[in-house]
C-alpha positions as CSV (number, residue, x, y, z in Angstrom):
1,X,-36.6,59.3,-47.4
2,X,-33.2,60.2,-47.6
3,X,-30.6,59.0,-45.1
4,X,-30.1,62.2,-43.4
5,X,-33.5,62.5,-43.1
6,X,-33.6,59.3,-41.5
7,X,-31.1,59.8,-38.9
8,X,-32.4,63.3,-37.9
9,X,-35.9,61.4,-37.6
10,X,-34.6,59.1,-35.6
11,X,-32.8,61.4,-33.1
12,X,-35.4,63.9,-32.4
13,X,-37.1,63.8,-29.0
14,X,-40.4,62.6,-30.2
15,X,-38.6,59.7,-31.5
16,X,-36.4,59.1,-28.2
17,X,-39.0,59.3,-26.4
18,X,-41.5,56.9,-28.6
19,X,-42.9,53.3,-28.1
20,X,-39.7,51.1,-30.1
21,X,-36.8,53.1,-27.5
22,X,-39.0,52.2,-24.1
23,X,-40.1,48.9,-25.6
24,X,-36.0,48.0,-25.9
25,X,-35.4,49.8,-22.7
26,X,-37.6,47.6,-20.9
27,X,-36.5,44.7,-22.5
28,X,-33.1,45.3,-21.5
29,X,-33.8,45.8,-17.9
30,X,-36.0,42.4,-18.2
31,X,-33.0,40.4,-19.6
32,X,-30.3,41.8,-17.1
33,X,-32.7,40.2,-14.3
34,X,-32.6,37.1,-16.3
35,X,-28.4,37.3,-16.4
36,X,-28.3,38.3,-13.1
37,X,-30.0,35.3,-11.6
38,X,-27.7,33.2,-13.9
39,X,-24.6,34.7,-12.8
40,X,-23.8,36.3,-15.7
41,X,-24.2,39.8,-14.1
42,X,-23.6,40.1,-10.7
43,X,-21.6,42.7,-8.8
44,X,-22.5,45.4,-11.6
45,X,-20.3,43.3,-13.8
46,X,-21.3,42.5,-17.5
47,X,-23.6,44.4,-19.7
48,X,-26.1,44.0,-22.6
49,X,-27.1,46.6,-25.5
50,X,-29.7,46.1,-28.3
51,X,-30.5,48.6,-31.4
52,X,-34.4,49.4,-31.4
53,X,-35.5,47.7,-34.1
54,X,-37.7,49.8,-36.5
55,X,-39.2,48.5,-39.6
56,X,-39.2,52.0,-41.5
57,X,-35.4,52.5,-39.8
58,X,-32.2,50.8,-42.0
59,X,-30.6,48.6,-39.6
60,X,-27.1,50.9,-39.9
61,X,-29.1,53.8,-38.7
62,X,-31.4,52.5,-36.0
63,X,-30.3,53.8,-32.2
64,X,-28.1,51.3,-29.3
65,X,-29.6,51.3,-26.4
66,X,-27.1,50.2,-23.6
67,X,-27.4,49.1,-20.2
68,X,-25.3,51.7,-17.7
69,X,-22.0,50.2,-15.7
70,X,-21.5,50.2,-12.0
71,X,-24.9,49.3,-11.6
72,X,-27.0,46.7,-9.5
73,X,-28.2,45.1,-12.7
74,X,-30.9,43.2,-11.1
75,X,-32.5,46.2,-10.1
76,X,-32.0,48.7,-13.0
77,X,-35.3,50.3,-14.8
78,X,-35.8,52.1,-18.0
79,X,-34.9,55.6,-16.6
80,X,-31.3,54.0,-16.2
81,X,-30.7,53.3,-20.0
82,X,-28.3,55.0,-22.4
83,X,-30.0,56.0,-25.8
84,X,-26.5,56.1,-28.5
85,X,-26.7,57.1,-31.8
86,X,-25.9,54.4,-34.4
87,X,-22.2,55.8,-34.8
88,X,-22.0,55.5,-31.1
89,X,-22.8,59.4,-29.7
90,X,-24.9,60.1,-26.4
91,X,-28.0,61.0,-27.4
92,X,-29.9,60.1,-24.0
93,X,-28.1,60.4,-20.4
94,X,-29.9,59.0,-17.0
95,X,-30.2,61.6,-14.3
96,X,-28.2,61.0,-11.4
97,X,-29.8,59.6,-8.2
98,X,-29.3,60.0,-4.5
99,X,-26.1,58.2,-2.4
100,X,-25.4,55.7,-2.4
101,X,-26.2,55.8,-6.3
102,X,-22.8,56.1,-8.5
103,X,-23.2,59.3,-11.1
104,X,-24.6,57.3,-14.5
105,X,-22.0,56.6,-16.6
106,X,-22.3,54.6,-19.7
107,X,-21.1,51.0,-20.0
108,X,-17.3,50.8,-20.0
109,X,-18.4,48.3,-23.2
110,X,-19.3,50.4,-25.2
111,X,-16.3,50.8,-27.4
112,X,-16.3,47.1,-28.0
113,X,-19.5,47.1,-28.2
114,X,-19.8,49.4,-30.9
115,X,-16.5,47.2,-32.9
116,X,-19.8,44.2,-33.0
117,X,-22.1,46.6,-34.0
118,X,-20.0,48.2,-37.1
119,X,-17.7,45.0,-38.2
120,X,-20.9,42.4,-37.9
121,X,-23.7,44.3,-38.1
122,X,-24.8,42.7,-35.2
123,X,-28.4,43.8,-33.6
124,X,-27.5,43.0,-29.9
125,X,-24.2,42.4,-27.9
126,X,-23.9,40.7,-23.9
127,X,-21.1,41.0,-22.0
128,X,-21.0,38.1,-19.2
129,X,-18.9,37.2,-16.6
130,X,-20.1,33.7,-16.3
131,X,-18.1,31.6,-14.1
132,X,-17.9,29.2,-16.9
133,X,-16.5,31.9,-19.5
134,X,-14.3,32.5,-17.3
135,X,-13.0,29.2,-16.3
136,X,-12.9,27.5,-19.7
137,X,-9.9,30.0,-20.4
138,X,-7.9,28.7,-17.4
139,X,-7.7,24.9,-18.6
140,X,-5.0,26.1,-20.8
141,X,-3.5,29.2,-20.3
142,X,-1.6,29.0,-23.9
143,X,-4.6,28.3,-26.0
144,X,-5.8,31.0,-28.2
145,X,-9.0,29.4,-28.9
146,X,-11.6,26.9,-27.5
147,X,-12.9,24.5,-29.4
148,X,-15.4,21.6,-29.5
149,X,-17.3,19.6,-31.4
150,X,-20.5,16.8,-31.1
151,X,-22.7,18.6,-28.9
152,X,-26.0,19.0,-29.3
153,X,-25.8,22.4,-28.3
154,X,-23.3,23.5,-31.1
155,X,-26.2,23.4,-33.7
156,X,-27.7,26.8,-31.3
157,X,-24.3,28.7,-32.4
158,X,-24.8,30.7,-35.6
159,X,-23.7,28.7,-38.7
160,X,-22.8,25.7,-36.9
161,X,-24.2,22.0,-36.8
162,X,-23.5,19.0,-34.3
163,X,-21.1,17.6,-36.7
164,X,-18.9,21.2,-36.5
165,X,-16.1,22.2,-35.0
166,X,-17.0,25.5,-32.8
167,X,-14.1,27.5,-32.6
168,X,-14.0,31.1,-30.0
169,X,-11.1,32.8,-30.2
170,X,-9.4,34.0,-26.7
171,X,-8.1,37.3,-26.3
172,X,-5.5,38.2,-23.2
173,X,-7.6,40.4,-20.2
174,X,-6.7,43.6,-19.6
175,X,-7.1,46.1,-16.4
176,X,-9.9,48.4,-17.9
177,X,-12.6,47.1,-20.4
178,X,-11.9,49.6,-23.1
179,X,-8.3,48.5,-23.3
180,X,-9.5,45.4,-24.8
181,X,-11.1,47.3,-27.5
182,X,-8.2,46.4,-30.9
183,X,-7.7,43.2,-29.3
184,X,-11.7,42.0,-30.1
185,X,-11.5,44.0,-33.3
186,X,-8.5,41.8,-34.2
187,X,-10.4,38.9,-32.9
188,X,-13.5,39.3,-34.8
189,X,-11.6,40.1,-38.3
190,X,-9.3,37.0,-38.2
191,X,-12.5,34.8,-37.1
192,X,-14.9,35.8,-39.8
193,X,-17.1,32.9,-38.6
194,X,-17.4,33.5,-34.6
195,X,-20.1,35.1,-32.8
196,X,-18.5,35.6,-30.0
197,X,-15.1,36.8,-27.7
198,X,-13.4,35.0,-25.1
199,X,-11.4,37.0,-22.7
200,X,-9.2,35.3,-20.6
201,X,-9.9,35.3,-16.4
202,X,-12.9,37.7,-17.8
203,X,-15.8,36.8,-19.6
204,X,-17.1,36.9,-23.2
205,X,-19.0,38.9,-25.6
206,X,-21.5,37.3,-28.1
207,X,-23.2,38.9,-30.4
208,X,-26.6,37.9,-32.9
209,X,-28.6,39.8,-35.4
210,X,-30.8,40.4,-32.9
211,X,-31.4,39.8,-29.3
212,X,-33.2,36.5,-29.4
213,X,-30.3,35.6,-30.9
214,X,-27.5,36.6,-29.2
215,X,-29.4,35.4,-26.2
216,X,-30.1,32.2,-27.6
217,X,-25.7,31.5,-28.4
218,X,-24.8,33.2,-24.9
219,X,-27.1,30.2,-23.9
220,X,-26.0,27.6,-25.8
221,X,-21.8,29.1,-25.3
222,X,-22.4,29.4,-21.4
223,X,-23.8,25.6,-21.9
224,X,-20.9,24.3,-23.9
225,X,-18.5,25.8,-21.7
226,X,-19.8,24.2,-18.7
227,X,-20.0,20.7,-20.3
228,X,-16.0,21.0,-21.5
229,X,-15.4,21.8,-18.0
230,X,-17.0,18.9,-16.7
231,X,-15.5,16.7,-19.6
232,X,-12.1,18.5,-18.2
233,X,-12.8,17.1,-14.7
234,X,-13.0,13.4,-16.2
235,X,-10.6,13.5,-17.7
236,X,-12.2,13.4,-21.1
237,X,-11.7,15.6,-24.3
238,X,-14.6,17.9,-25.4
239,X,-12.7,19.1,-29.0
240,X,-12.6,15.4,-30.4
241,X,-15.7,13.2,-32.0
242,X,-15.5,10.3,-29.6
243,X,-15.0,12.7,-26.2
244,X,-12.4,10.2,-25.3
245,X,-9.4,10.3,-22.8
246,X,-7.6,13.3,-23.1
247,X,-4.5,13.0,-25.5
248,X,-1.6,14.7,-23.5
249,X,0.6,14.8,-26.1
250,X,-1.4,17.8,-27.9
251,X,-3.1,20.7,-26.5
252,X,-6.1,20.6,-24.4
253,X,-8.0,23.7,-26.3
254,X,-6.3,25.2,-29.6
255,X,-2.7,25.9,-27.9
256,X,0.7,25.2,-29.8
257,X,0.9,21.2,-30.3
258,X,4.2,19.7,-28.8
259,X,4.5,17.1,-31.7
260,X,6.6,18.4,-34.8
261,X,6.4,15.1,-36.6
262,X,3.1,15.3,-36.8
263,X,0.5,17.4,-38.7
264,X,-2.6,18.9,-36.4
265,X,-5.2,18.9,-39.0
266,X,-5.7,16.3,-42.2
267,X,-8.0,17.9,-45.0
268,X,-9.4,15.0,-47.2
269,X,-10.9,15.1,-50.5
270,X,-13.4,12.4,-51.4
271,X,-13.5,11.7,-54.6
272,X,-10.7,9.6,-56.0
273,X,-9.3,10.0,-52.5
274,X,-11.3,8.4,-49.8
275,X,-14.0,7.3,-52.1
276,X,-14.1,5.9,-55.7
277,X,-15.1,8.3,-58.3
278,X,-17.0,5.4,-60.1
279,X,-19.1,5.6,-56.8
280,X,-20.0,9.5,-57.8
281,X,-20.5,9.0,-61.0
282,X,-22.3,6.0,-61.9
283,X,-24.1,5.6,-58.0
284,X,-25.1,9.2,-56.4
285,X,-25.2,11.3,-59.9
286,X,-27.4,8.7,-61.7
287,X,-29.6,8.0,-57.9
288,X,-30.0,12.0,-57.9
289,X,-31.0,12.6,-61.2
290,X,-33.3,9.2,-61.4
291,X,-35.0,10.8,-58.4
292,X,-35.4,14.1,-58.7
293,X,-39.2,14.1,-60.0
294,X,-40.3,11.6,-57.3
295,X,-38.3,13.7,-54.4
296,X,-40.1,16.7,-55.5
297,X,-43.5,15.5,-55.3
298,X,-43.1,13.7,-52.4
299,X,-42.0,16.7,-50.4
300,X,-42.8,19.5,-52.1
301,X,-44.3,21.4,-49.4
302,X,-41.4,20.8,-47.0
303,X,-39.7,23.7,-45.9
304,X,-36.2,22.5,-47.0
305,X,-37.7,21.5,-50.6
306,X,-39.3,25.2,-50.9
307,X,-36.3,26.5,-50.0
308,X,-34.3,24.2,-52.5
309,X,-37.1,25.7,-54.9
310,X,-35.9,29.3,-54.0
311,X,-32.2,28.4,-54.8
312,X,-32.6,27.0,-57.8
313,X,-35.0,29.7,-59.3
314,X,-32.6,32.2,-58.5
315,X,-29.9,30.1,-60.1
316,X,-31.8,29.2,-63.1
317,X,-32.7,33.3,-63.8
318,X,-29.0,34.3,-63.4
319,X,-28.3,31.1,-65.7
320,X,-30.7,32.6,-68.4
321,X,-29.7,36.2,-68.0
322,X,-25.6,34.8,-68.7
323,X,-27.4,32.6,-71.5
324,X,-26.5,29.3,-70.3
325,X,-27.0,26.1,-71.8
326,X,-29.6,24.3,-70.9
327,X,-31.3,26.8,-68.7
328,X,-35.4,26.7,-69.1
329,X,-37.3,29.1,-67.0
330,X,-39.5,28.3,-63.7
331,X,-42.8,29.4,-64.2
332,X,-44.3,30.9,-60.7
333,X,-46.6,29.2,-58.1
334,X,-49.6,29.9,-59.2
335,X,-48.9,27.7,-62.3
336,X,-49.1,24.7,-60.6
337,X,-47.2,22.0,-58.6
338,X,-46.5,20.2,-61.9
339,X,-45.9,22.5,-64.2
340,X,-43.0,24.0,-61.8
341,X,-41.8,20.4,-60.7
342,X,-41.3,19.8,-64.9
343,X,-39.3,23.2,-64.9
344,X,-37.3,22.0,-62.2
345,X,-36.2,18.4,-63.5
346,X,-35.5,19.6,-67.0
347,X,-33.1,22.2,-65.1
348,X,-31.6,20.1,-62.9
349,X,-31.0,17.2,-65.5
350,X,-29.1,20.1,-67.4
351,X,-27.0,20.7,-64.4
352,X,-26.1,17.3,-63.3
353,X,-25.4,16.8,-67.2
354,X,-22.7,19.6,-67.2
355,X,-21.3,18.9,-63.4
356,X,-21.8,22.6,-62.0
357,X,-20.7,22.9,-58.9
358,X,-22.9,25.3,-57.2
359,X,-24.6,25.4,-54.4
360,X,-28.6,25.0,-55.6
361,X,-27.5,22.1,-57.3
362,X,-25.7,20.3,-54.7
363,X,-27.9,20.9,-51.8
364,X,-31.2,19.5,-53.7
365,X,-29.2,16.8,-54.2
366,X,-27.8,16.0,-50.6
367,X,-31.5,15.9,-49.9
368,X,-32.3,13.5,-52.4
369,X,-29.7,10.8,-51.4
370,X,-30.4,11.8,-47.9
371,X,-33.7,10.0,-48.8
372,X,-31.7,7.3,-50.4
373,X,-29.4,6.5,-47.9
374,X,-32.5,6.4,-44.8
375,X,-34.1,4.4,-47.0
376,X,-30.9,2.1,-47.5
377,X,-31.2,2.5,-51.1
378,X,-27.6,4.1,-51.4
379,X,-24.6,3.0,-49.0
380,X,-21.3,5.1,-48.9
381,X,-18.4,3.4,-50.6
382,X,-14.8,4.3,-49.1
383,X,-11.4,2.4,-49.7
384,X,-10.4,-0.6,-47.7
385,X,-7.4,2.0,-46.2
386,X,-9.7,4.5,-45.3
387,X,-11.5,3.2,-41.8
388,X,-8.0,2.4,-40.3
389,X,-6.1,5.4,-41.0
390,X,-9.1,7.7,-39.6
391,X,-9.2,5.6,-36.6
392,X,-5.6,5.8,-36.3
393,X,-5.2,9.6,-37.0
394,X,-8.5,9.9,-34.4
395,X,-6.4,8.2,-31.5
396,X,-3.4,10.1,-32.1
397,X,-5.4,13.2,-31.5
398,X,-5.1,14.6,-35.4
399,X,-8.3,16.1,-36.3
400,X,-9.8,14.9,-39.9
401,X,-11.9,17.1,-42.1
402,X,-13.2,17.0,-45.1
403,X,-13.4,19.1,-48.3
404,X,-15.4,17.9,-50.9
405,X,-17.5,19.9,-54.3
406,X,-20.7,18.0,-52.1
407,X,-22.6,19.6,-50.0
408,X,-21.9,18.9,-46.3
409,X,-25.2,17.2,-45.8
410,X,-23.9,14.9,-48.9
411,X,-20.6,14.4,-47.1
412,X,-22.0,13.4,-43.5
413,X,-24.5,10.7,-45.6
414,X,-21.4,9.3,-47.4
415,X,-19.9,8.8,-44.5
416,X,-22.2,8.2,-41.9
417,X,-23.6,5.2,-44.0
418,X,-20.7,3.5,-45.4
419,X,-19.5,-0.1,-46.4
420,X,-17.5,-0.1,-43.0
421,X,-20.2,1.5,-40.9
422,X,-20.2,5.1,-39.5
423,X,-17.2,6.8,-39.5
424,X,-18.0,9.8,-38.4
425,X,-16.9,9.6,-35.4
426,X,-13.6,10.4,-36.6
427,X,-14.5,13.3,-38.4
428,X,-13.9,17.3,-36.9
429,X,-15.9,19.0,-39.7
430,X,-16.9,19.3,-43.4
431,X,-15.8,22.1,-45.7
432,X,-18.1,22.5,-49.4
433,X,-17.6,25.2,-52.1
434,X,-19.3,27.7,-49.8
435,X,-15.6,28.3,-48.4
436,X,-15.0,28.8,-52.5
437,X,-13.8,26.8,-55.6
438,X,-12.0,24.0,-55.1
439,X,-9.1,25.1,-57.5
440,X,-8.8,28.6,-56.1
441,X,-6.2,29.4,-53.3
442,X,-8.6,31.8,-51.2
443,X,-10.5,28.6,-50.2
444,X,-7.7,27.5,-48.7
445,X,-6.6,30.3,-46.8
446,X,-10.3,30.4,-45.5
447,X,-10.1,26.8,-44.3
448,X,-6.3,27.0,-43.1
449,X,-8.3,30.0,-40.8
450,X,-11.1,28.4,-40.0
451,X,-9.0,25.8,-38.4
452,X,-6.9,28.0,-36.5
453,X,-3.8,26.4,-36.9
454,X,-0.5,28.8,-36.4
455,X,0.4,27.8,-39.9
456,X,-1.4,26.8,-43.1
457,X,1.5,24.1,-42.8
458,X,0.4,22.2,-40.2
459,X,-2.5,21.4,-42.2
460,X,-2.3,18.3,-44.8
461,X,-4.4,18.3,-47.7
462,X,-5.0,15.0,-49.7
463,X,-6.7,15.3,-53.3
464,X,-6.4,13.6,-56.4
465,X,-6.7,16.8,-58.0
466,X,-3.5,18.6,-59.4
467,X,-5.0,22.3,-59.8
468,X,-6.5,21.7,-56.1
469,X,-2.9,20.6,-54.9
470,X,-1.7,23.4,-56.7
471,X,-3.9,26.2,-55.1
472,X,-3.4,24.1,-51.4
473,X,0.0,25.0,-52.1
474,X,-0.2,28.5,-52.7
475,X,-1.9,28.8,-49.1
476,X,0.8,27.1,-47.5
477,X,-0.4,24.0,-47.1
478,X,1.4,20.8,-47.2
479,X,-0.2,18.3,-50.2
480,X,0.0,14.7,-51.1
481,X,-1.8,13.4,-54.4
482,X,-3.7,10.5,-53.9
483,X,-3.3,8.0,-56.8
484,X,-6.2,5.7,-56.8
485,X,-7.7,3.0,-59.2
486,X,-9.9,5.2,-61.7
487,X,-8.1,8.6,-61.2
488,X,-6.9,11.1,-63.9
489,X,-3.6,10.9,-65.2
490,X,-1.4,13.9,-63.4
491,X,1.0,16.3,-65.2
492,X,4.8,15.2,-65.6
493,X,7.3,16.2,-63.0
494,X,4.4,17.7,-61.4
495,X,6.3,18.1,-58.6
496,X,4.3,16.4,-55.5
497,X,4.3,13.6,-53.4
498,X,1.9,10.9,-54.1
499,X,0.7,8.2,-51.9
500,X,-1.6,5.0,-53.2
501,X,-3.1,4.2,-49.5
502,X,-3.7,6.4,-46.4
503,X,-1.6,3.7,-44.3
504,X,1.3,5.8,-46.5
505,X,0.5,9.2,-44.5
């Protein structure tokens, strides 16, 4: 069926008036009586809008149904609901109703609204005016974002985990909703990562695939909200690890620092920086590749190791279609658990053999030293330097990340089980090569905004790398080379500071 065909499909009036537009209808009025006893949607404020999903219906072309504004939203019914075309036309109007009913009109949201459907192809939007939306963006009226991190309830935000910074970007209010409407679009674009809008003395908008989701985040962001509030009123900081005492001397949620001498973010590398490269090389690579054929069998039919399975067959046919060395195909399921788990060592061995860094690769083998570190068969290894500085940087309120080749999961092992304990408590976040290749400058520009810093300057990257100091330099951040026992001899006058301890920084 051709497109036009499916868009005229789904716009006649047998459609419109089918089972998938009253089922999302319904739904719609169903969830504004949930908001509405949360607070999210009283005094006809707020508003919600799903597509009706439709298996036989592309997701681009599949109608918005949205909920109407100046509306009791508690007591709203079917009859009530806008039907809108997927570019955003009126294809269904409610009929009026006696005073002291408004005329319908549709939601003053719709424009930005319509900015989540087209620029995340999001399947359901909410508007809410939660007290605590609104609040959280009165603890500091500079900030531009709000942040936090270690909370449980970060891990229910799209792409996020409890180790994660959560960053929302805060746009300025405005007196009519669809003034607002560049201002989110901007948002959105320089926040590739957010699911969701702040707007100052206002409310938010979050958005998810579909509408379990985005009700699931506006959950889990009303939550959060509430609990940095709380942390606010005892005097404790919700954007740190350790949710100590509030550091005065730096802003309380993503505002412009007051300190000049001192850089708001620390990138680290690991290896050769933080962490011996002996350690990578002759502990985890050897550990990983000793263990691959016991991991497998022992947890073959766990979901993560069928989905490391998935990976690495699609890795392993691109590799043979580029005619990689090494490369031996994966014979299918139904040739047996062993036969498949041979496949599978024999590619990885190959992989480990050559060092690719890519993503199959290292997350099979986060979850192989995961195993090795629970079973305290591996402990992380860091420099006698390393513990101090983090704590020190932690207290002074600069936020530590790391940006390894590893997968994250491989990063929080290291450092969760180390020679001097935990330490991530002085951690903010964990980049991998999902951001990109170490050695290319776009990764660094995606980290520098991830961050959110008003420069790529105030960040400080540490590597022992000179083509990763290089391409940290092209983004504008500021770079020290780490020269450690064991590390790779750099390039004359190559032009960089280097430092032989963290206690230097």
């Amino acid at each position: 069926m051709t497109t036009n065909g499916i868009k005229m499909a789904v716009t006649s009036q047998a459609y419109l008036e089918g089972s998938q537009v009253k089922q999302t209808k319904s739904l719609i009025t169903d969830l504004c009586r949930l908001f509405y006893t949360l607070g999210w949607v009283s005094g006809t404020g707020g508003s919600i809008t799903a597509k009706v999903h439709d298996d036989s219906v592309p997701k681009s072309d599949q109608l918005i149904i949205m909920s109407p504004s100046g509306v009791q939203k508690e007591r709203m019914v079917e009859e009530d609901m806008y039907v809108l075309s997927s570019v955003g036309d009126i294809l269904f109007t409610p009929l009026p109703k006696a005073y002291p009913h408004k005329p319908p009109k549709c939601s003053d949201c719709a424009p930005l609204f319509m900015k989540a459907y087209h620029m995340r192809n999001a399947g359901a939007v909410i508007h809410s005016h939660g007290m605590e939306s609104c609040l959280v963006t009165m603890l500091d009226p500079l900030a531009k974002e709000f942040r936090i991190t270690h909370m449980e309830m970060i891990k229910g935000i799209q792409g996020h985990g409890y180790y994660d910074e959560l960053v929302v970007p805060i746009i300025e209010n405005t007196a009519h909703e669809r003034e607002l409407t560049e201002s989110l679009a901007a948002a959105i674009e320089a926040y590739p990562k957010t699911t969701a809008v702040l707007v100052r003395n206002h409310g938010i908008y979050i958005w998810g695939d579909s509408w379990i989701s985005a009700k699931t985040q506006a959950e889990c962001y009303h939550y959060l909200f509430d609990a940095a509030i709380k942390l606010h009123q005892l005097g404790l900081d919700w954007s740190t690890p350790s949710h100590g005492p509030i550091q005065r001397s730096k802003p309380l949620l993503g505002g412009q620092t007051t300190s000049t001498s001192q850089k708001r973010c620390i990138v680290l590398d690991i290896e050769g920086t933080t962490t011996p490269i002996t350690f990578v090389t002759d502990v985890l690579f050897p550990y990983a590749r000793n263990n691959v054929q016991r991991h497998l069998e022992e947890t073959y039919d766990t979901d993560f190791t069928q989905d490391d399975i998935k990976l690495l067959r699609s890795q392993v046919e691109d590799d043979l279609q580029h005619g990689v060395a090494g490369a031996v195909p994966i014979p299918s399921d139904e040739a047996g658990k062993q036969a498949v788990i041979a496949a599978l060592v024999a590619n990885v061995e190959g992989m480990i053999k050559s060092d690719r860094k890519i993503t199959s690769l290292k997350q099979l083998q986060g979850h192989i030293w995961r195993t090795g570190f629970e079973k305290n068969e591996l402990k992380g290894v860091v420099f006698d330097d390393v513990p101090g500085a983090l704590e020190k940087w932690h207290a002074s309120g600069t936020k530590v990340y790391i940006y390894s080749s590893g997968s994250r999961l491989a990063q929080r092992l290291l450092f969760g089980y180390t020679n001097y304990g935990d330490l991530r408590t002085y951690l903010c976040g964990y980049f991998d090569t999902t951001v990109g290749n170490k050695k290319e400058t776009k990764s660094y520009v995606e980290i520098s905004e991830s961050l959110g810093v008003h420069k790529p300057s105030e960040i400080l990257f540490v590597t022992d790398v000179y083509q990763e100091a290089v391409a940290a330099k092209a983004a504008g951040l500021e770079v020290v080379i780490s020269v450690r026992p064991g590390n790779g001899t750099l390039p004359e006058n190559h032009g960089f500071r280097t430092i032989k301890s963290f206690s230097e920084i």
